[in-house]
C-alpha positions in Angstrom: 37.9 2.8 -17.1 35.5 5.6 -17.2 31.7 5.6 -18.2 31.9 6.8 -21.7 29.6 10.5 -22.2 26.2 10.8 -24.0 26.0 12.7 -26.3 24.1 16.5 -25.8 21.0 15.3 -27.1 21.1 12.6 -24.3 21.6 14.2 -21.6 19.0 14.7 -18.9 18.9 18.1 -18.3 15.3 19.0 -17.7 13.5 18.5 -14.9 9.8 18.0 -14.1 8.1 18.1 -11.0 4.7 17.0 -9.5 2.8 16.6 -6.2 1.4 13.8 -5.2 -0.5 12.9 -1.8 1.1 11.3 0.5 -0.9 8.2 0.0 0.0 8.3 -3.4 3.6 8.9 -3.2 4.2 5.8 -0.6 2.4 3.8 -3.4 4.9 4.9 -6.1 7.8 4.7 -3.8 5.9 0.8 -2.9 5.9 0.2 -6.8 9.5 1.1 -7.8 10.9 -0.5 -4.6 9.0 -3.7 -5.8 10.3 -2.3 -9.5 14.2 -2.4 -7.9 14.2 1.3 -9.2 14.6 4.3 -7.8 11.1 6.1 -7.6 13.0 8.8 -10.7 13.6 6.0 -13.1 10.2 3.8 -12.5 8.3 7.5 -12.9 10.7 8.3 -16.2 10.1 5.0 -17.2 6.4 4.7 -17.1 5.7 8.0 -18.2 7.9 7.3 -21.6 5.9 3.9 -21.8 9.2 2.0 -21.5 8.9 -1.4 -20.0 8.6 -1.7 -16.0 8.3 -4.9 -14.2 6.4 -4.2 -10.7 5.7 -7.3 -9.0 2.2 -7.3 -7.3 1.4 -9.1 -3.8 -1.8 -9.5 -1.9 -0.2 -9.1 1.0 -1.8 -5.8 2.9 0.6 -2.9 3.3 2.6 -1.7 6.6 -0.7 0.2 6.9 -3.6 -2.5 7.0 -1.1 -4.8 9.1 -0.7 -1.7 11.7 -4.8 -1.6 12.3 -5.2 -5.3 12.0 -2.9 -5.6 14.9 -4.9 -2.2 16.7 -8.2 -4.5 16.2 -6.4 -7.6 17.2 -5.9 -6.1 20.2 -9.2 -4.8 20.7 -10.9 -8.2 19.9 -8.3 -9.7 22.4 -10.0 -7.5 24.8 -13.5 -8.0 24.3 -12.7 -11.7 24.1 -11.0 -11.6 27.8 -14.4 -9.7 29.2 -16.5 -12.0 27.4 -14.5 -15.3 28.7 -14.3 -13.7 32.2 -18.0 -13.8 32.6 -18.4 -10.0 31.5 -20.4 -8.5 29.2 -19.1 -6.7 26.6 -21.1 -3.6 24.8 -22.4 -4.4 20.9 -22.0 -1.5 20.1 -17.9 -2.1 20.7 -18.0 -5.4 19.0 -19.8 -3.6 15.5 -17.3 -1.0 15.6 -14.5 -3.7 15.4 -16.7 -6.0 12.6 -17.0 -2.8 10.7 -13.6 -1.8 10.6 -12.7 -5.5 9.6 -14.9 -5.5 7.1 -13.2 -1.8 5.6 -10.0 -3.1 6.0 -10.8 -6.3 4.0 -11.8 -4.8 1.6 -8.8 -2.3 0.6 -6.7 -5.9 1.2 -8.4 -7.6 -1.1 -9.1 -4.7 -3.9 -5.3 -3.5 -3.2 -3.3 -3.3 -6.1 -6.0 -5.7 -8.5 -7.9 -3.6 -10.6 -11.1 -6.4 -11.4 -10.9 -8.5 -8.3 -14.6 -8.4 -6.6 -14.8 -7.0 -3.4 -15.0 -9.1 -0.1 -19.1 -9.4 1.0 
């Protein structure tokens, strides 16, 4: 049996566009993924105030995963100079605290508007 038509005043025939960064997009596209909606209906949807259901993790993104593993790696390092009797430069070892502590912090402000930052 076949979908039945909408009526004219139904139809979606105008179209609206916008540019986003790309940071920005991969967060919409995140959100109506986690929505189970394509990214036209979750932007339709929220845009018309009409109810969407996004759920939120805590979990950091494919992003803060890929340079917690780059710094992994790097501390992995340090640690197997270090161990082997060798000394390893500060200045490398604040670098990778200080990128720790930036990453950290998106993880833990990501996607929670209110929730305190990491010190």
């Amino acid at each position: 049996m076949a979908r039945p038509q909408k009526a004219p005043h139904e139809k979606a025939t105008e179209q609206v566009n916008i540019r986003l960064s790309p940071a920005d997009l991969a967060r919409v596209q995140a959100r109506a993924a986690r929505a189970g909606m394509t990214v036209s209906d979750f932007v339709r949807n929220a845009a018309l105030n009409k109810p969407v259901t996004v759920t939120e993790t805590s979990a950091p993104d494919a992003m803060i995963r890929h340079e917690l593993r780059r710094i992994g790696s790097n501390l992995n390092q340090v640690a197997h100079v270090m161990n082997a009797g060798g000394v390893s430069s500060p200045d490398r070892i604040e670098a990778l605290i200080a990128k720790l502590d930036a990453l950290f912090d998106r993880w833990m402000t990501h996607g929670s508007e209110g929730r305190e930052i990491r010190r």
